[in-house]
VOGU-3710 file (C-alpha; in Angstrom, 3 decimals, decimal comma):
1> xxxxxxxxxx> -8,871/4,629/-3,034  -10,285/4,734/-6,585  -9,027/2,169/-9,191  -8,898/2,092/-12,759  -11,730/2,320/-15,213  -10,902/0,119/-18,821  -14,425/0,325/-19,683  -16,176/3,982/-20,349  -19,713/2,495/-20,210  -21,633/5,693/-18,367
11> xxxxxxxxxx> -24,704/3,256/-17,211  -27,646/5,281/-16,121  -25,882/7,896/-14,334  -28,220/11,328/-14,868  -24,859/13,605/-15,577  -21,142/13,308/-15,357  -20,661/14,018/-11,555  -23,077/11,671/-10,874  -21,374/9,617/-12,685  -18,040/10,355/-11,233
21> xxxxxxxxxx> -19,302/10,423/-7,337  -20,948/6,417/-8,179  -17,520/5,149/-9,401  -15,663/6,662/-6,945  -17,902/5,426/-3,984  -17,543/1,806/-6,298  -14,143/1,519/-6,114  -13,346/3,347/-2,603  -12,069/0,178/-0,325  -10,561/1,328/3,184
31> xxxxxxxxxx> -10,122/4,074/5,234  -13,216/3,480/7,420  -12,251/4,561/10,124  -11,272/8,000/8,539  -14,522/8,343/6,344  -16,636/7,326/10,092  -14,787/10,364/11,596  -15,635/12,499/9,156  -19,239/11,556/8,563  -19,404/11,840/12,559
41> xxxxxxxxxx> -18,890/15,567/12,470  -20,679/16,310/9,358  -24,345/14,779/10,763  -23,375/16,368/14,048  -24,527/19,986/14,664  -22,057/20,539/17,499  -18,657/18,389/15,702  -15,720/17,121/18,367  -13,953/19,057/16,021  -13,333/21,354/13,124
51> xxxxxxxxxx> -10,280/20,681/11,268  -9,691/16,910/10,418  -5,693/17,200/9,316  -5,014/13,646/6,926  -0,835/13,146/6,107  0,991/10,400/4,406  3,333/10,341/1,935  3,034/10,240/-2,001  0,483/7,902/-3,374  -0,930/6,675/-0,300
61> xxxxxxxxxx> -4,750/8,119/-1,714  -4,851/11,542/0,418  -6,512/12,802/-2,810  -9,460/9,695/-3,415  -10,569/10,212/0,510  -11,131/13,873/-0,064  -13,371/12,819/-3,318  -14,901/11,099/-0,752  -15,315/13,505/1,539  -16,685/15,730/-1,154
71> xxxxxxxxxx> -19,391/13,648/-2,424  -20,415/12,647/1,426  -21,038/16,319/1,946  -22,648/16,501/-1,090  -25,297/13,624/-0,186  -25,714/15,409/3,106  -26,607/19,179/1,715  -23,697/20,656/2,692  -21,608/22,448/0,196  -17,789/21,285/-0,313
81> xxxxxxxxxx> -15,763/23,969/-1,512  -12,077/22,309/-3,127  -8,881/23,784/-3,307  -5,575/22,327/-4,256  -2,140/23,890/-3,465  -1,029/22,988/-6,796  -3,448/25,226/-8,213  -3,056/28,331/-6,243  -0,369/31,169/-5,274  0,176/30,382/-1,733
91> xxxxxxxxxx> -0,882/33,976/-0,880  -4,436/34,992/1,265  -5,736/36,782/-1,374  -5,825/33,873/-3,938  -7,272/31,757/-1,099  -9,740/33,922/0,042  -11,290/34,251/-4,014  -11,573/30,964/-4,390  -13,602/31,128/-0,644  -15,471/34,390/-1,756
101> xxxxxxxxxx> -17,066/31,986/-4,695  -19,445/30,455/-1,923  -18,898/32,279/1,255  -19,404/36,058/1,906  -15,783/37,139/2,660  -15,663/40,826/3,296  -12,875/43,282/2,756  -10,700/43,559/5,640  -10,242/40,976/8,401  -14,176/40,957/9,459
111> xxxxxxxxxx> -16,322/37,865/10,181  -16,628/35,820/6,962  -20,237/35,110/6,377  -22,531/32,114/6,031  -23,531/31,576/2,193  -26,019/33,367/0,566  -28,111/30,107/-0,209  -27,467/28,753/3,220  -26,474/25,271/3,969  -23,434/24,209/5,475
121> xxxxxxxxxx> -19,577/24,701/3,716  -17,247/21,442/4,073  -13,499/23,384/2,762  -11,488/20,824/1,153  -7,834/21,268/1,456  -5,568/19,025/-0,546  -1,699/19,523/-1,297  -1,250/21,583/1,736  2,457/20,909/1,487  2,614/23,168/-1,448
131> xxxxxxxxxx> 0,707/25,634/0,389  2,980/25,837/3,317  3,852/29,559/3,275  0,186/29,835/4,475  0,527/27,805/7,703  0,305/30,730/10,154  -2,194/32,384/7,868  -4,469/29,795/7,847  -4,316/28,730/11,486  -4,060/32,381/13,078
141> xxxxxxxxxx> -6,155/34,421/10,641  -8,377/32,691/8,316  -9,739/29,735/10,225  -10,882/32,070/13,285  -13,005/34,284/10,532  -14,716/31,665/9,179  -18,419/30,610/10,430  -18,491/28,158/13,049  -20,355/25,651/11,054  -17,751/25,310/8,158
151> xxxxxxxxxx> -15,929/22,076/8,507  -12,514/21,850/7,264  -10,275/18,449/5,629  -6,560/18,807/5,235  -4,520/16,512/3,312  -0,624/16,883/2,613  2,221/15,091/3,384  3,526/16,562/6,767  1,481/16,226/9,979  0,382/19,989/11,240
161> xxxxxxxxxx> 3,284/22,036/12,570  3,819/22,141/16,219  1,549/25,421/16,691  -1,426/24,107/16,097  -0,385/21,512/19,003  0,652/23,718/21,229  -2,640/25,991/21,483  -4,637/24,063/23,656  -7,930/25,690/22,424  -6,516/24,109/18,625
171> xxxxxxxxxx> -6,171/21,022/20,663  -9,751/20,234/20,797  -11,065/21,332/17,557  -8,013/19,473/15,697  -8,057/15,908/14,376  -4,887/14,413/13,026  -4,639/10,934/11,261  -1,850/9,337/9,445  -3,078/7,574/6,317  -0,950/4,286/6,059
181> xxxxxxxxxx> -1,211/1,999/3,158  -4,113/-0,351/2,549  -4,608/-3,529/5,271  -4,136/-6,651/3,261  -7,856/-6,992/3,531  -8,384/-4,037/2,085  -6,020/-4,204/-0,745  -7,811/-7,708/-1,825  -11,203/-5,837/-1,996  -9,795/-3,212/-4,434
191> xxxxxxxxxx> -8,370/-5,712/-6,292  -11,509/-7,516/-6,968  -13,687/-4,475/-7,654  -11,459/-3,595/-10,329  -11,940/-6,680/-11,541  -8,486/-8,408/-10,949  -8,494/-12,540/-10,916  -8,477/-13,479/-7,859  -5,650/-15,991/-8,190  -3,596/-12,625/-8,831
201> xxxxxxxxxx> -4,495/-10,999/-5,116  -2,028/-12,712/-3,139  0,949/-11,797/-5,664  -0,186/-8,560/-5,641  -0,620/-7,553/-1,998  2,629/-9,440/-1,083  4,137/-6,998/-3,748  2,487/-3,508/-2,765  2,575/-3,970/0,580  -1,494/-2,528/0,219
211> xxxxxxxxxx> 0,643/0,947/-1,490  -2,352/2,815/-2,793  -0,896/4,497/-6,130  1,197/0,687/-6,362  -1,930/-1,079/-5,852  -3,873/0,903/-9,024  -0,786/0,744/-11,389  -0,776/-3,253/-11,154  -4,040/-3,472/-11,706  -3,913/-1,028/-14,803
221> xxxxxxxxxx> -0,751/-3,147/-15,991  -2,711/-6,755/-15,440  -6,027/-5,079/-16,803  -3,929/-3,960/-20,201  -2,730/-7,334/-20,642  0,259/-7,124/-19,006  2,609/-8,920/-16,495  3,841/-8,658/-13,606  7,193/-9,826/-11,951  8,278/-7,352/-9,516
231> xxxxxxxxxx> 10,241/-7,814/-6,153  8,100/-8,010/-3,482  10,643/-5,507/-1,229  11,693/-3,568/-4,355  12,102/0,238/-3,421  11,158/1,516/-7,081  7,838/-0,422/-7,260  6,207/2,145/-8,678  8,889/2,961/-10,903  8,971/-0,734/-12,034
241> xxxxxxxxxx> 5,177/-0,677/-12,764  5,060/2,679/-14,754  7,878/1,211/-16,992  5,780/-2,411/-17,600  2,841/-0,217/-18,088  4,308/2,317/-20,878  5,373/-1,374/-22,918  1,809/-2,213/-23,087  0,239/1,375/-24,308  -1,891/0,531/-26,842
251> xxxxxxxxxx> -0,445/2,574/-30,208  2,084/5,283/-30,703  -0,409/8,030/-29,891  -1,495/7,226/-26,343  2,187/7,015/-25,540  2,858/10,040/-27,319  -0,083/11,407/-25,459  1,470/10,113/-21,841  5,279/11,212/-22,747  3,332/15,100/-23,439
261> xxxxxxxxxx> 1,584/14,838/-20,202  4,486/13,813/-17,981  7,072/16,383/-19,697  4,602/19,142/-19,455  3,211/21,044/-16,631  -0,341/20,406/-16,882  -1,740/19,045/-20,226  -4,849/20,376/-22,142  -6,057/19,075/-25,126  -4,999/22,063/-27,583
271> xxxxxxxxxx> -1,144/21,106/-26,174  -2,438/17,397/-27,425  -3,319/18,471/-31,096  -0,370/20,604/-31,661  2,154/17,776/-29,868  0,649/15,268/-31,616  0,246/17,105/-34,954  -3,559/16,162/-34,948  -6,917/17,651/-35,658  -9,186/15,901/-32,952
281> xxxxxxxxxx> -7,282/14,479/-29,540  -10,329/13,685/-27,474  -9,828/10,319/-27,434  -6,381/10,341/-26,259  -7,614/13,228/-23,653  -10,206/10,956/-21,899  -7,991/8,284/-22,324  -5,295/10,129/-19,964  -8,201/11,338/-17,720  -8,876/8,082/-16,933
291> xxxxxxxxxx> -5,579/6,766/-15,729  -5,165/5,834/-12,049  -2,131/8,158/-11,754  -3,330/11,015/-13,535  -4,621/14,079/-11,994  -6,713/16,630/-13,168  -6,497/20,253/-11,869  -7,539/23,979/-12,744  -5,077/24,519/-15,746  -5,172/20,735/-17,297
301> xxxxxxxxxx> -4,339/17,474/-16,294  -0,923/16,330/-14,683  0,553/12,959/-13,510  0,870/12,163/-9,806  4,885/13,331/-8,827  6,203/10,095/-8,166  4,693/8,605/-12,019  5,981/12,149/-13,602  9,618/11,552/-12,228  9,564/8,065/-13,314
311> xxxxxxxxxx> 8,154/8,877/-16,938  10,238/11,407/-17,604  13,780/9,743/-16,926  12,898/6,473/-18,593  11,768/8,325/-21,864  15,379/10,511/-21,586  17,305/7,524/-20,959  15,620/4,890/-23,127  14,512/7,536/-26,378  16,747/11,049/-26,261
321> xxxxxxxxxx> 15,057/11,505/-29,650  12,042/11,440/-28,690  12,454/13,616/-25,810  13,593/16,223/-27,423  10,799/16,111/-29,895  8,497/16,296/-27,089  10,083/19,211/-25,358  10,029/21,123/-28,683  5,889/20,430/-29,620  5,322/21,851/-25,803
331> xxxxxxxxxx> 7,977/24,944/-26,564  5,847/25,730/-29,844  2,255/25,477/-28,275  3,921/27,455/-24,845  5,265/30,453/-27,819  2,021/30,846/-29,156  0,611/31,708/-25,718  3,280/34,032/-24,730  2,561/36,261/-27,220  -2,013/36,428/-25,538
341> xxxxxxxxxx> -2,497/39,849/-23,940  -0,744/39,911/-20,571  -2,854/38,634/-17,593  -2,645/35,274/-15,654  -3,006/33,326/-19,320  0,723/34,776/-19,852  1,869/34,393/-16,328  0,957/30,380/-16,831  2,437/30,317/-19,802  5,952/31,829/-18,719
351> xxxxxxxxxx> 5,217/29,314/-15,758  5,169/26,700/-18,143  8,301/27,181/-20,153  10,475/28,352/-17,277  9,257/24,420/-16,103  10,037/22,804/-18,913  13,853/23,702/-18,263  13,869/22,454/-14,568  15,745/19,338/-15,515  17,759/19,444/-18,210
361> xxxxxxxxxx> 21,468/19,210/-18,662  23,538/22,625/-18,490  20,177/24,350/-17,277  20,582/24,374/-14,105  19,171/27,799/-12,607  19,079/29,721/-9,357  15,426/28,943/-9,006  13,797/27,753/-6,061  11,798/25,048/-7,494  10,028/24,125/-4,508
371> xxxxxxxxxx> 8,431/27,914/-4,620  8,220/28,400/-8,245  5,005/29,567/-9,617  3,727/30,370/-6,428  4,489/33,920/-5,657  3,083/36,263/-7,886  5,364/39,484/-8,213  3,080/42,663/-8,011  3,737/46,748/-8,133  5,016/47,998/-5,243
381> xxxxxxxxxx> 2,788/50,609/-3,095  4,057/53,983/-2,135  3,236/52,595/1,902  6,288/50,058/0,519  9,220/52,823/0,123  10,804/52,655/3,488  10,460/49,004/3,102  12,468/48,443/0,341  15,227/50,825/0,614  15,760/49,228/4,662
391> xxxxxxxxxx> 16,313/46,069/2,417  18,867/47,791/0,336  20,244/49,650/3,080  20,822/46,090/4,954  22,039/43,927/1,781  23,689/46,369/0,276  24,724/49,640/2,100  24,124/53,485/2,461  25,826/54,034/-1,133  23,457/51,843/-2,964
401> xxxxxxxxxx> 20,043/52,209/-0,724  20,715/56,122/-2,082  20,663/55,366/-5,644  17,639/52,723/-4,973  15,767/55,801/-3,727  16,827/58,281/-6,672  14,999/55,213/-9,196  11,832/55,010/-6,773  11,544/58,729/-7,147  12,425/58,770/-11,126
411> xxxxxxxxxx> 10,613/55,603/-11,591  8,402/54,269/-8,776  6,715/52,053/-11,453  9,405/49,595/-12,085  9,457/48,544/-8,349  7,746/45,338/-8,039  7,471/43,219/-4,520  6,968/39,446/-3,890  5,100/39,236/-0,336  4,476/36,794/2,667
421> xxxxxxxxxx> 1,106/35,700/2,944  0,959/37,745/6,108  1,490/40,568/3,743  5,084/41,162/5,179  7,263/42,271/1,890  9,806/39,384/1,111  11,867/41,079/-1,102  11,214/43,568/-3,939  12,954/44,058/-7,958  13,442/46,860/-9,794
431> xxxxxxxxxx> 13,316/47,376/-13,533  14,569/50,427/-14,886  13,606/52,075/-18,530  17,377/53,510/-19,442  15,843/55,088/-22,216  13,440/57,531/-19,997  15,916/58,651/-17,634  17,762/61,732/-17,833  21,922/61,904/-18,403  21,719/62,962/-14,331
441> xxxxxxxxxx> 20,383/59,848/-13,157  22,484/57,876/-15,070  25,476/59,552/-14,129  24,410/59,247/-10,423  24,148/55,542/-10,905  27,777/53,390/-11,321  25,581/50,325/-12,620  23,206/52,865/-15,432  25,931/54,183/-16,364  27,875/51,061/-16,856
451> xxxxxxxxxx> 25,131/49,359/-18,861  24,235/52,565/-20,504  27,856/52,630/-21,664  28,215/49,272/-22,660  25,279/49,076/-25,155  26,617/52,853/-26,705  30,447/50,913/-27,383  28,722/47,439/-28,876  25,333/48,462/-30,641  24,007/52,026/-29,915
461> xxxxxxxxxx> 20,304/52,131/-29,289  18,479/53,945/-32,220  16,095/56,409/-31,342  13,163/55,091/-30,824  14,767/51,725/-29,449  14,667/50,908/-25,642  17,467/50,066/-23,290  15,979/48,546/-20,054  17,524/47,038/-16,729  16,821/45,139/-13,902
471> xxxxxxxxxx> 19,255/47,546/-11,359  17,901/45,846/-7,933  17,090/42,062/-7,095  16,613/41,970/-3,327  15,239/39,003/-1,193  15,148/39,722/2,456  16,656/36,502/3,826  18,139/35,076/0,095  19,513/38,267/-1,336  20,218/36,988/-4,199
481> xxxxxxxxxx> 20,179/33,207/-4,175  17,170/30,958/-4,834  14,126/32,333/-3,166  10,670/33,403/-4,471  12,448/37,160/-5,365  14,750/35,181/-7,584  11,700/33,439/-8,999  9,952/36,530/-10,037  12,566/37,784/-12,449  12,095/35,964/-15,349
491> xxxxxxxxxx> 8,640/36,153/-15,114  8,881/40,096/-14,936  11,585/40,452/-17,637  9,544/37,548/-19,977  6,725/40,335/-19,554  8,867/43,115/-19,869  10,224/41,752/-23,414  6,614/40,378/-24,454  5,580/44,033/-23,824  8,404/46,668/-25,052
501> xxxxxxxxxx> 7,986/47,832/-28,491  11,349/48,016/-29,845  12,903/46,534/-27,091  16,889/46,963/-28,044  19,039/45,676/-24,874  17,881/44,093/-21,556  20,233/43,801/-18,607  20,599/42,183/-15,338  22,296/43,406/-12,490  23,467/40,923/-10,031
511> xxxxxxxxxx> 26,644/40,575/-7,085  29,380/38,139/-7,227  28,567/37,716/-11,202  31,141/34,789/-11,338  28,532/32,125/-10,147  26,258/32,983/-12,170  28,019/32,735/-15,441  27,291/29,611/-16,691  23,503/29,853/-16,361  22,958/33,082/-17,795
521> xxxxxxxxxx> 25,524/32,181/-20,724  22,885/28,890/-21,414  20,178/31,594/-21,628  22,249/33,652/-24,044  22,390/36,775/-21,189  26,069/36,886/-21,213  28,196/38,529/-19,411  28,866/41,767/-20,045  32,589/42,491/-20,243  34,228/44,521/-19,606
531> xxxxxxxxxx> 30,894/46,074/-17,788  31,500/45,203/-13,708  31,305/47,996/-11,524  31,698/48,792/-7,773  29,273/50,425/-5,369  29,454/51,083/-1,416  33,226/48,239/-1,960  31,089/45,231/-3,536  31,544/44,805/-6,938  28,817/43,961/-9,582
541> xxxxxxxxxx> 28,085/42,266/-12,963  26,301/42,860/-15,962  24,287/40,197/-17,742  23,083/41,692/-21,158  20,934/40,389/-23,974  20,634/42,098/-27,807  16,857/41,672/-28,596  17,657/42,474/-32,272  20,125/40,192/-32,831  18,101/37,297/-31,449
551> xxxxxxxxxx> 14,549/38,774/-30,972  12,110/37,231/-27,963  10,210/35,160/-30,143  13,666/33,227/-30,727  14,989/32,836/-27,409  12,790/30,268/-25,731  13,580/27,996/-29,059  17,711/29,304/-29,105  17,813/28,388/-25,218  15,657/25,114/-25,348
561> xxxxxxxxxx> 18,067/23,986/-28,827  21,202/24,511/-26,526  19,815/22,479/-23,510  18,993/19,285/-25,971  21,913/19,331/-27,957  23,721/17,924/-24,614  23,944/14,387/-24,139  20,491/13,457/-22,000  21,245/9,404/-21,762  22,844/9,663/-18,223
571> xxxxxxxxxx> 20,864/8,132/-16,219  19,117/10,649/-13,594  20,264/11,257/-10,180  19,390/8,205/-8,059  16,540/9,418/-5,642  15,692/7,959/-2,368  13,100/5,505/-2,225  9,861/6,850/-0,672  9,037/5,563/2,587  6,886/2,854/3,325
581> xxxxxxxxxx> 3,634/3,350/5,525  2,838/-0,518/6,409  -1,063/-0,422/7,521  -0,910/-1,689/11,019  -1,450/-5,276/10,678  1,375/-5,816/7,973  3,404/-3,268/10,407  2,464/-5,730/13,500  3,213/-8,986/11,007  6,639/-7,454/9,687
591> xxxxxxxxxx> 7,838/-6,350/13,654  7,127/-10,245/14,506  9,115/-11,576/11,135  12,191/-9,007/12,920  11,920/-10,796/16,298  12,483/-14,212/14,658  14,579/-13,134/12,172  16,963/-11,171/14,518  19,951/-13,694/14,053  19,308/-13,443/9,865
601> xxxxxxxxxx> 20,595/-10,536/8,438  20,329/-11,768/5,119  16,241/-11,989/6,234  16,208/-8,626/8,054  18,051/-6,863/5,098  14,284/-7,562/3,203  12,490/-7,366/5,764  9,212/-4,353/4,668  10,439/-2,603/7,976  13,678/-1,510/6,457
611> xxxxxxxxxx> 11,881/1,322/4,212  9,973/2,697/7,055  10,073/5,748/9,145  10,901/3,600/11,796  13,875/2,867/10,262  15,014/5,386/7,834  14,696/8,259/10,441  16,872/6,910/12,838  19,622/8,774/13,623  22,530/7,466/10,868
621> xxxxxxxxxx> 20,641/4,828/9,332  20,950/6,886/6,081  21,292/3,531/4,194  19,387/1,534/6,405  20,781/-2,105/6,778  20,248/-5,281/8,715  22,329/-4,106/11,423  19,980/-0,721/11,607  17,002/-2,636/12,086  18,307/-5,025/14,572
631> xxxxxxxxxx> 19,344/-2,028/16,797  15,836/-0,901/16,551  13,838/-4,058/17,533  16,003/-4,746/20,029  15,747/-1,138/21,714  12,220/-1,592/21,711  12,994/-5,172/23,742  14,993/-3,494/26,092  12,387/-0,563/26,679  10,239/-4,048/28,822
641> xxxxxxxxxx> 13,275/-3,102/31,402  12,186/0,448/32,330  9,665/-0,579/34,851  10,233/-3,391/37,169  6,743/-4,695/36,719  7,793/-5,736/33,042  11,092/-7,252/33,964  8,974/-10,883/33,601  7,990/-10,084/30,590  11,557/-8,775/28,778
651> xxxxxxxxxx> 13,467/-12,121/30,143  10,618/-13,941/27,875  11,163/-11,621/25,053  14,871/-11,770/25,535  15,578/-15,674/25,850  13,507/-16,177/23,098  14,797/-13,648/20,722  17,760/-12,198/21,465  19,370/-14,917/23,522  17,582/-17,202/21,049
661> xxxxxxxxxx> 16,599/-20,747/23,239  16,209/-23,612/20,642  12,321/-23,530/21,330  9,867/-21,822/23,480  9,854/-25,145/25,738  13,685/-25,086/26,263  13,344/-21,066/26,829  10,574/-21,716/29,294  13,039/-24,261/31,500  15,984/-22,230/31,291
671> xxxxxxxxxx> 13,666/-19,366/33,205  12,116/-21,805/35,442  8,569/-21,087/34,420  5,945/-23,382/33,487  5,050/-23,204/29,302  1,654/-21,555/30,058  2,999/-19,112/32,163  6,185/-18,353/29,407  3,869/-18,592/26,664  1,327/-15,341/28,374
681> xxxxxxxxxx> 4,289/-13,356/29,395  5,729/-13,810/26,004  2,426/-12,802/24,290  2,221/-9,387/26,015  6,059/-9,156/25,796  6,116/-9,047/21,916  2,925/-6,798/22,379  4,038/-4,572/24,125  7,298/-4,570/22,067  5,048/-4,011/18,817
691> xxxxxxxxxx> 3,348/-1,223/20,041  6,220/0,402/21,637  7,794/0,430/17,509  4,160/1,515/15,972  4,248/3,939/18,399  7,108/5,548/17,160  6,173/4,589/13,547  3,309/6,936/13,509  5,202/10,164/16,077  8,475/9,784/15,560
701> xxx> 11,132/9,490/18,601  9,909/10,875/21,635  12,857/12,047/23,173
//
């Protein structure tokens, strides 16, 4: 894992990646036994395998060893190729450019090719999690394409879904490890090549528990000057340590300069100078660069997920002032780019203020956030007619699929489609131009004619004004609820407005309009009264927004205004801790501190175990207490009775621990066994009982 840098001194590095790759391999402690398995099948020209799958859970350095990874295939002539799911559309085609940069990927589904150059391709995964829709993709159609010399590292958070276990030709070429935290050892050589007193170590691995992301923000606190005084079995330790670490910022602008970055979705320098009201933000850039929890990806740099969550609640709860005139610098830099020529600049930028909303008060949307940005709507394809009327025909009946397929024949423009990355159509929208349709197709359409209708009785259109609609919102398994379909509509009406001269009235056309009231009043769309109409016996509402009474360049600011006038100081929605991923010999140490402890609950209650899988998975242990882990440790000394070999060694196990002799001596009588007899079948009892619980640690229950 890489550590933080308080010094900027470049040495005699030729260039800036070599400069990078030197630190990194500096400060990189651990995960040898990972980097050895890597380095195994990169030197060898037949590997044992060619997909090495790493998962852990937030902040546990998934990230640093693919640096690693990168730079070793670097210093071996191969060519790594990175991609990061936080960067990319979960979609084949946004994959397969980023591939066609170094390999020769043809159209179609033939053979990808070697690269032009030659040398061999190392494909760098990271985030997988966010590229999940993929899964099939990747394992059934992309990975079989690809030359048999490319290697390939995947890091996310979830181990690989049971398919690729369950295709025993997978079997071979797969490699999974869980990354757990750092061994104690470990964590004490990070510690001292960033330059941490030794007298501090102890304190500090006690503390982290050898937590990667915990590790680097106590040494950035104690390198700043700080202190440190957390509980060693405190849940929120990263929380805690972000916190110390914003008190001991140097000046108003670096904090100013970490409140933009953890409020925004990525951060750039330009979105520096205008937030900051300042000519020349470099410093502050670099100085945000080089923090140990801040990323840096295609579109700017971004804090890790668990520091952004923490940064953004404390500066809500502890300055609403400030927040809000955070929020309102990125709102003014995001209006300026909404108005660039449409293209992916403008999708990022509709991205980016649809984001900013996704927590505050009275906001609260029918977006999928877990999908949003990551399915790009596109126009639909005349091959995608039958398609998308089947999907009326099923969520909405005969009656309506029949006036769908009088607006694809009027109209076949405004039908836009959010696919699968197999390609399989997920669910399509259609925006309608009122203005351009005839007085027939109105009139053959209830919900035309009632928005038609509605904008002649408040505020006629003029004539060279335009009425628009979106008549159809269709996801195949959603309908209308959060789902990437849902997620494409404001970023196809944003367009739509950005891109209509004389854009009079916009309207929305959804079911059951009751629920969605309250959001769409927020986003002054209001319902239209007055305006609901029936089709095929389901009734529908109008949403409907006056672009000259509040023109587009206005609504982002009206809508944000409304959001941060309401009271922000109430403390955010308590989250569960993350788990704990104990490296084995803490794991091993803590399962031993259980045995003895088993009569303590006041000691088991803080005992590092109790924030583990182990633990926290089990079946009803949704607050996990003494009692939980008790039950567990004590399963695992009762699984010694399933074969009659062991029985010797659960009655050690058992009279010492559960039955709990007053020593090992008296335990030894009471069985009738001599002490160096007890004390070997007690050794592989607790043994056996440790490996029994890391065994389940790392794959779950088994049954």
């Amino acid at each position: 894992m890489p550590s933080p840098a308080p010094g900027t001194g470049t040495g005699s590095a030729g260039t800036f990646g070599e400069l990078l790759a030197s630190r990194r391999q500096r400060r990189f402690v651990g995960r040898t036994a990972e980097v050895e398995l890597f380095r195994s099948a990169l030197d060898s020209a037949e590997p044992p395998f060619l997909v090495l799958h790493v998962h852990g859970p937030p902040g546990v350095g998934k990230t640093s060893l693919l640096d690693v990874c990168a730079d070793l295939a670097t210093g071996a002539g191969a060519r790594p190729v990175r991609l990061d799911g936080r960067d990319l559309i979960p979609s084949p085609s946004a994959v397969l450019e980023v591939l066609g940069e170094v390999l020769d990927v043809p159209d179609g589904d033939g053979a990808i090719g070697e690269p032009s150059g030659g040398g061999r391709v190392v494909i760098l995964l990271d985030t997988y999690e966010r590229l999940a829709p993929l899964d099939d993709w990747v394992r059934t159609r992309l990975l079989p394409r690809l030359p048999a010399t490319v290697l390939i590292v995947v890091a996310g958070r979830a181990p690989p879904a049971s398919a690729w276990r369950a295709d025993p030709a997978w079997r071979e070429l797969l490699r999974v490890v869980s990354l757990r935290n750092l061994s104690p050892e470990d964590s004490r050589r990070y510690l001292q090549a960033c330059g941490v007193d030794p007298a501090r170590h102890h304190q500090l691995v006690e503390q982290s528990h050898g937590h990667p992301l915990g590790l680097s923000l106590m040494a950035d606190v104690l390198l700043r000057g700080g202190e440190l005084a957390a509980d060693p079995l405190t849940p929120d330790l990263v929380g805690i340590l972000l916190r110390r670490f914003v008190e001991i910022i140097p000046d108003g602008r670096h904090r100013r300069a970490l409140e933009v970055c953890a409020l925004a979705r990525s951060t750039t320098e330009s979105l520096l100078r205008e937030v900051l009201w300042s000519e020349d933000t470099h410093e502050e850039f670099g100085w945000l660069r080089g923090l140990s929890f801040v990323e840096q990806g295609a579109d700017g740099l971004f804090p890790h997920d668990l520091a952004r969550d923490t940064l953004e609640a404390d500066l809500r709860w502890r300055d609403p002032d400030r927040y809000r005139g955070v929020l309102r610098g990125i709102r003014s830099h995001i209006n300026v780019r909404l108005r660039s020529p449409q293209g992916h600049n403008q999708q990022q930028a509709i991205a980016d203020a649809k984001y900013m909303f996704r927590r505050l008060p009275g906001v609260l949307s029918p977006v999928d956030w877990d999908a949003w940005g990551q399915h790009d709507p596109e126009p639909a394809r005349p091959e995608d007619q039958e398609a998308i009327l089947d999907l009326v025909l099923t969520a909405e009946g005969a009656e309506s699929a029949a006036i769908a397929a009088r607006w694809w024949d009027r109209q076949p423009e405004g039908f836009f489609v959010v696919r699968s990355a197999e390609g399989v159509l997920g669910g399509f929208l259609a925006l309608v131009n009122l203005t351009r349709a005839s007085a027939d197709d109105i009139a053959a359409d209830p919900g035309a004619q009632a928005a038609w209708a509605h904008a002649a009785r408040l505020a006629p259109p003029r004539p060279t004004e335009t009425v628009t609609q979106s008549r159809f919102v269709v996801d195949r398994d959603a309908y209308q609820g959060p789902s990437p379909t849902f997620n494409a509509t404001p970023m196809l009406t944003m367009q739509r407005y950005l891109s209509t001269p004389k854009l009079a009235w916009d309207f929305l056309t959804l079911a059951e309009p009751e629920r969605w009231d309250a959001y769409f009043a927020a986003a002054d769309m209001p319902r239209a009264a007055g305006a609901d109409f029936w089709v095929g016996g389901r009734r529908y509402g109008l949403f409907a927004h006056d672009f000259r009474q509040v023109p587009v360049g206005s609504l982002l600011e009206l809508v944000t205004e409304r959001a941060l006038s309401q009271d922000l100081t109430s403390a955010a929605t308590a989250e569960r801790p993350p788990l704990l991923v104990l490296s084995q010999p803490e794991f091993d140490d803590s399962v031993r501190q259980a045995l003895r402890d088993l009569r303590r609950p006041d000691l088991l209650a803080r005992n590092p175990l109790q924030q583990t899988r182990l633990v926290r998975g089990r079946a009803g242990a949704a607050d996990p207490s003494a009692a939980t882990l008790a039950a567990v440790v004590s399963a695992a000394v009762e699984s010694l009775r399933e074969h009659p070999r062991d029985d010797k060694l659960w009655r050690a196990v058992e009279r010492t621990y559960l039955r709990s002799a007053a020593t090992q001596e008296r335990a030894a009588e009471a069985l009738g066994l001599p002490f160096s007899t007890f004390r070997r079948h007690l050794t592989q009892g607790v043994d056996r009982v440790v490996a029994w619980l890391w065994d389940r640690e790392i794959y779950g229950e088994q049954h």
